[in-house]
N, C-alpha and C positions, 0 to 999 in steps of 0.2 A: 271814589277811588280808595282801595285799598293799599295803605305802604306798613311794609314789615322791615326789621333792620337782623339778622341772626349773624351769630358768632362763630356758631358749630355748625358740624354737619347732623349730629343731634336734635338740633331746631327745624330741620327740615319735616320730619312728621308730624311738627305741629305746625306747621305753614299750609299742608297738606291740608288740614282739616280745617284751615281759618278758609280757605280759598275754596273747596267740598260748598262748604256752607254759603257762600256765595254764587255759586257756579247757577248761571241761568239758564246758560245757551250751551246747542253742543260741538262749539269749535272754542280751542284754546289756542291761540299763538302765543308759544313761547320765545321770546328775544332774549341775546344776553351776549358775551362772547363764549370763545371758545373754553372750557371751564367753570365758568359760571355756575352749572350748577341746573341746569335745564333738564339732564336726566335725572338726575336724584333726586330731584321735585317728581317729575315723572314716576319713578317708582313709587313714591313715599304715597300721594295720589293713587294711582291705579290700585294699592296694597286697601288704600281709607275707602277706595269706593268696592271692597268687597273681591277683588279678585286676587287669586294662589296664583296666577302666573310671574314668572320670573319677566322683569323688567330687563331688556336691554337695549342701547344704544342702536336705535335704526341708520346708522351711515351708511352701509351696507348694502342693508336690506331697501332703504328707503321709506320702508313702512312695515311698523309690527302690529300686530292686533292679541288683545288681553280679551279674555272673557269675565266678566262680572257679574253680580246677580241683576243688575238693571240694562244690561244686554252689550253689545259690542263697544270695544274700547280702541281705535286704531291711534297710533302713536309714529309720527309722520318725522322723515328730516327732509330737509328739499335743501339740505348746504351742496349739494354734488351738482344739482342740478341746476343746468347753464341758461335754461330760458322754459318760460309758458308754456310751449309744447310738449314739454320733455312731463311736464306736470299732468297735463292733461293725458299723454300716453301712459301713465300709470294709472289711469282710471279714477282719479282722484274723486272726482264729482258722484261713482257710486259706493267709494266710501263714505261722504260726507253726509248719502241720502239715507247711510243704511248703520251711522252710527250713535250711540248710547251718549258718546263723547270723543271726538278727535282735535287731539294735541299733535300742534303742527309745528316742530323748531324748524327754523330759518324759514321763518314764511313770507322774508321780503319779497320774493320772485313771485307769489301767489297773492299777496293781500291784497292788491286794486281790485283785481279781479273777483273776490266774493267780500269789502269790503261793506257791502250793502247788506249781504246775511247779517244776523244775529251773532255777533261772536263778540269772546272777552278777551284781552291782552295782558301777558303778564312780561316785564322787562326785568331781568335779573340786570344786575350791575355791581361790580366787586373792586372793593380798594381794602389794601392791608389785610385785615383776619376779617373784615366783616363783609355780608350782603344784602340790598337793597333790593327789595322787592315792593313792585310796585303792580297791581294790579287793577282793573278796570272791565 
């Protein structure tokens, strides 16, 4: 396991690159609370693995996808969504077949369910000016 402790929001491109260099698998569940700090990891990542796309927050959309030089990047939120099905009718399964890398915030409603894949966890966790990153 990898743990990092940062002060700024500065340190987050190179948190990007310490976690890049680890990365095995191509699912990331990002945990943390609200704030934390899940997308701006997101960006600083999607910008270290090569891709111009503008990063933003999928609450929305529920899913964005970045192009990179080493092929699709889908960037997933599942905080809206109520239960397993709602997951599944977004097609989720042929993103996950058809991705470079897909970072999934709030994947508690989803994780049993592809907990058997190959994937890594990262937990942000925030007290005072600093954040805990713990990856896996």
């Amino acid at each position: 396991m990898l743990e990092i402790e940062i002060s700024s929001i500065e340190q987050w491109q190179e948190v990007a690159e310490k976690i890049k260099q680890h990365l095995k698998h191509n699912i990331l569940f990002l945990k943390g609370n609200l704030g934390a700090g899940k997308t701006t990891f997101t960006q600083q990542l999607v910008k270290s693995l090569g891709s111009n796309d503008e990063v933003t927050s999928p609450t929305y959309s529920i899913v964005n996808e970045y192009e990179s030089p080493k092929g699709k990047i889908f960037h997933f939120d599942l905080y809206r969504l109520r239960n397993l099905e709602e997951v599944y009718d977004i097609g989720i399964e042929d993103y996950l077949d058809n991705a470079f890398l897909s970072i999934i915030e709030w994947p508690e409603i989803f994780q049993d369910e592809i907990s058997d894949l190959p994937h890594h966890e990262m937990e942000i966790t925030n007290s005072d000016n600093t954040r805990t990153i713990k990856f896996k």
